[in-house]
C-alpha positions as CSV (number, residue, x, y, z in Angstrom):
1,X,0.0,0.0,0.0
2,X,2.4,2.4,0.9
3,X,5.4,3.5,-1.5
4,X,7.3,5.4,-0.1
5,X,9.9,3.5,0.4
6,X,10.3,1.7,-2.8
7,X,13.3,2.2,-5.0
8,X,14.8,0.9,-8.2
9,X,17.9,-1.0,-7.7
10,X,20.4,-1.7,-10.5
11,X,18.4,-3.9,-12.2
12,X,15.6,-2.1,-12.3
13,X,13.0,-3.9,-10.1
14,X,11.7,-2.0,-7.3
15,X,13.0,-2.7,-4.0
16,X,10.9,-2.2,-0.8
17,X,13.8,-0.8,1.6
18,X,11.8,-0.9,4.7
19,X,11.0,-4.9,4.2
20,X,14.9,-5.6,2.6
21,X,16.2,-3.9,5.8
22,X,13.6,-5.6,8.2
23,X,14.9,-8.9,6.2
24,X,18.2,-8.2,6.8
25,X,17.8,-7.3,10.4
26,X,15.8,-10.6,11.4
27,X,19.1,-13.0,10.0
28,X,20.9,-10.8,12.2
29,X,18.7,-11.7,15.2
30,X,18.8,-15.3,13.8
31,X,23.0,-15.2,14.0
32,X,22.8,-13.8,17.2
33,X,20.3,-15.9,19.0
34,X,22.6,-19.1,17.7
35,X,26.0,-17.7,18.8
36,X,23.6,-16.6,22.7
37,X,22.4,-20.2,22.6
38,X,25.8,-21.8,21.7
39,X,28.6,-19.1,23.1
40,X,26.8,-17.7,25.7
41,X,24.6,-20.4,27.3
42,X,21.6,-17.9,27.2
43,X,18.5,-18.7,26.2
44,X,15.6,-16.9,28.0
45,X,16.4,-13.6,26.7
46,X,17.7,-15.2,23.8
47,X,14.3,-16.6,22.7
48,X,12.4,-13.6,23.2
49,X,14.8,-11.0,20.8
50,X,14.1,-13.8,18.2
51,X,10.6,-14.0,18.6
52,X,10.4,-10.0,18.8
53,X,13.4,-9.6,16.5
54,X,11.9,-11.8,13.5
55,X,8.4,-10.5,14.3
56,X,9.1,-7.1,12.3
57,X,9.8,-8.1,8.9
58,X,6.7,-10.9,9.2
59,X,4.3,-7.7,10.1
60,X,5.8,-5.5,7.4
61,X,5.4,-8.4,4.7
62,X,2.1,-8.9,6.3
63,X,1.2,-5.2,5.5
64,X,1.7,-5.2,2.2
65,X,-1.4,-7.7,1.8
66,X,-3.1,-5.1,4.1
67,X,-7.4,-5.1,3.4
68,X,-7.6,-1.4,4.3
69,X,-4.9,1.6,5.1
70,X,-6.5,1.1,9.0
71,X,-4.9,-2.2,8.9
72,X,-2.0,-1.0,6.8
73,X,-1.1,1.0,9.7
74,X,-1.7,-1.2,12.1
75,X,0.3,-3.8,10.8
76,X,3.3,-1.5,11.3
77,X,2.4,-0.3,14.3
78,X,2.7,-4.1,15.5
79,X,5.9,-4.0,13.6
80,X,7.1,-1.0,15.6
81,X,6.4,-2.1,18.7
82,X,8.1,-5.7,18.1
83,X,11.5,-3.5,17.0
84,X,11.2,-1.4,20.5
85,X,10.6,-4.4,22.0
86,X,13.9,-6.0,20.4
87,X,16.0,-3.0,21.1
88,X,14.8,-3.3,24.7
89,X,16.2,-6.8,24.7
90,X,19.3,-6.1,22.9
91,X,19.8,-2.9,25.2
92,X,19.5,-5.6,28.1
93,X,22.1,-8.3,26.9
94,X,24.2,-5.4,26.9
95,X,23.9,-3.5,30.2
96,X,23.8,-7.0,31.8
97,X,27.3,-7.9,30.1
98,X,26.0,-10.5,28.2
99,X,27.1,-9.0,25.0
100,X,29.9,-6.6,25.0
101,X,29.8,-2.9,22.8
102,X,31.5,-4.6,20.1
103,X,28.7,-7.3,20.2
104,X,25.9,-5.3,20.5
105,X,26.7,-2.1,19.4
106,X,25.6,-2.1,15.1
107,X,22.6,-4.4,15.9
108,X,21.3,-2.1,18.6
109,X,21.8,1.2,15.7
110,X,20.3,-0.9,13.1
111,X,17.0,-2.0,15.2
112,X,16.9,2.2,16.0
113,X,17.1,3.2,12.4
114,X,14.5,0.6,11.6
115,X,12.3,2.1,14.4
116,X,12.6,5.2,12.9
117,X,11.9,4.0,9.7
118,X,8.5,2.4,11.0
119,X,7.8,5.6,12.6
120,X,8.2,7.5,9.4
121,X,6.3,4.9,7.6
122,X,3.5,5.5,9.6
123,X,3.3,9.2,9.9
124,X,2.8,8.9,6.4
125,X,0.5,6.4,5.9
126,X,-1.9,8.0,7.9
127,X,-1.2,11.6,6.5
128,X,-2.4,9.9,3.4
């Protein structure tokens, strides 16, 4: 439904950057909950960042099959609040030395510029 963040890429098919990123952003989480489970013997937190993590590209696919803008929007707005609900997660693994800077540091600043991406999304959608 929304556009706005379709692109051409060098091929010339049009690339949704929003879903690409969220794509992207749930192997991450996929990596990172294997090397928690297997490196770090953690598993609690561990399952919940991948069930929150992967959660935000499956609600931005989802949108795009949307019946009405309503539930446009509120497909990313589920999206959005699976991605503050990852960040919260990652944030934790952090501050609780679980992960260290170098760890956590680009996953934690990709999940934020996905966030703000959502946000975006959505201002728009409903200005529309």
């Amino acid at each position: 439904m929304n556009n706005e963040y379709l692109i051409m890429n060098n091929e010339g098919r049009k690339v949704n950057v929003l879903l690409d990123k969220s794509k992207l952003f749930a192997i991450r989480i996929i990596k990172l909950y294997r090397f928690l489970r297997n490196e770090k013997k953690e598993d609690i937190i561990g399952k919940q960042l991948f069930r929150s993590g992967t959660s935000i590209g499956a609600n931005i696919a989802e949108s795009h099959y949307a019946a009405s803008k309503p539930d446009f929007v509120n497909k990313l707005h589920i999206a959005l609040k699976e991605a503050s609900e990852t960040e919260y997660w990652l944030t934790l693994l952090f501050e609780s030395e679980i992960l260290s800077e170098q760890e956590s540091a680009s996953i934690i600043l990709e999940c934020r510029e996905l966030i703000k991406l959502l946000t975006a999304s959505i201002k728009t959608a409903k200005a529309q």
